[in-house]
C-alpha positions as CSV (number, residue, x, y, z in Angstrom):
1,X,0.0,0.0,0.0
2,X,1.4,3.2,-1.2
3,X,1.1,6.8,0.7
4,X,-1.7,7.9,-1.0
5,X,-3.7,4.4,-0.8
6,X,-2.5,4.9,3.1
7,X,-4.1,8.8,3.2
8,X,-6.7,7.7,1.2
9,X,-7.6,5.4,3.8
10,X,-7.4,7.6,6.6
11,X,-10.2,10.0,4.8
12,X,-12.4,6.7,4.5
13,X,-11.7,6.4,8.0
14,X,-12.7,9.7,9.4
15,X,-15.8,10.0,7.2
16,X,-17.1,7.1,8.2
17,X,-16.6,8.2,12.2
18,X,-18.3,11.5,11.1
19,X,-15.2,13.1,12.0
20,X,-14.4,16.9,10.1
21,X,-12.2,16.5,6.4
22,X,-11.7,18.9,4.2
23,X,-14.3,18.9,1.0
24,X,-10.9,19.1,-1.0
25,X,-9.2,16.2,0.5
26,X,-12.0,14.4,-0.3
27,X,-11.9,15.5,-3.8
28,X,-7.9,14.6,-4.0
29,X,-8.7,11.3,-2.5
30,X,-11.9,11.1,-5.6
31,X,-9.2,11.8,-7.9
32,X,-6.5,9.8,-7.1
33,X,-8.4,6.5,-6.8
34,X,-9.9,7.5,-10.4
35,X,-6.2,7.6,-11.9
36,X,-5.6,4.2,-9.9
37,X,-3.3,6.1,-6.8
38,X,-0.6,7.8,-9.3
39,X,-0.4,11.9,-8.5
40,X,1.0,12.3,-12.0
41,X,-1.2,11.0,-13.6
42,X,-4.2,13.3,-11.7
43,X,-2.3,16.2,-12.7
44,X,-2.3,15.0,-16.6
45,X,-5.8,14.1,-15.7
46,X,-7.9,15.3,-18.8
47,X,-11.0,14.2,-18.4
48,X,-14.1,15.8,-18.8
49,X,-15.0,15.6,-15.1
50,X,-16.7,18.0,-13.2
51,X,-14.1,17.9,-10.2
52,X,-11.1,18.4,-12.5
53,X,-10.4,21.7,-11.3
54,X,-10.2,20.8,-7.8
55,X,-8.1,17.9,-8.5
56,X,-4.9,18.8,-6.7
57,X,-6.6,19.5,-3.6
58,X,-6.8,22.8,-3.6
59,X,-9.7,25.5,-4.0
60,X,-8.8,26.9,-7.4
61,X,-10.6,30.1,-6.9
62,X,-9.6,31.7,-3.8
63,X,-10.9,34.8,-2.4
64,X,-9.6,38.0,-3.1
65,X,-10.0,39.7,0.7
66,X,-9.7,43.7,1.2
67,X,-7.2,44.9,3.7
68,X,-10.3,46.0,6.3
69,X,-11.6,42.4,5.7
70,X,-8.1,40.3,6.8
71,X,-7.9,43.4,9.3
72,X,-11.4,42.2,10.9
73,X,-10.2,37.9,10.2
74,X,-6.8,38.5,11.8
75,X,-8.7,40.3,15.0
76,X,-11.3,37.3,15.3
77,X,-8.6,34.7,15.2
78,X,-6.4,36.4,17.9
79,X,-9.6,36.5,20.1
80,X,-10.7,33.0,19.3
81,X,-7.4,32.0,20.1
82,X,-7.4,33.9,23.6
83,X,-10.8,32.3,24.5
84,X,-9.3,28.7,23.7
């Protein structure tokens, strides 16, 4: 069993015990068993598929945040944090 048949695993794993994973992780995993466990070939992955652009795990849009918005973010986290 290779690393990503092992990881692949472990997001079986925590699904099944309801536990939180990442929608793109799961995606990745979606992916990878598709092109039989080999990363190169998901990133030559051509297919017509409607996940292909989350493929790599990654959210392939991100936002563009305003400086007063990460201000406000950056604020909540450090108080979040605190209250921990």
């Amino acid at each position: 069993m290779n690393k990503q048949e092992k990881n692949y695993e472990e997001v079986l794993r925590k699904l099944k015990n309801n536990e939180k994973v990442s929608v793109y992780k799961v995606i990745r995993n979606y992916c990878l068993e598709c092109q039989g466990f080999q990363e190169a070939e998901v990133k030559r992955c051509e297919m017509s598929c409607v996940l292909h652009k989350f493929r790599m795990g990654k959210n392939p849009f991100p936002r563009k945040l305003s400086e007063e918005t990460k201000i406000k973010l950056r604020e909540r986290l450090t108080k979040m944090r605190k209250n921990k």
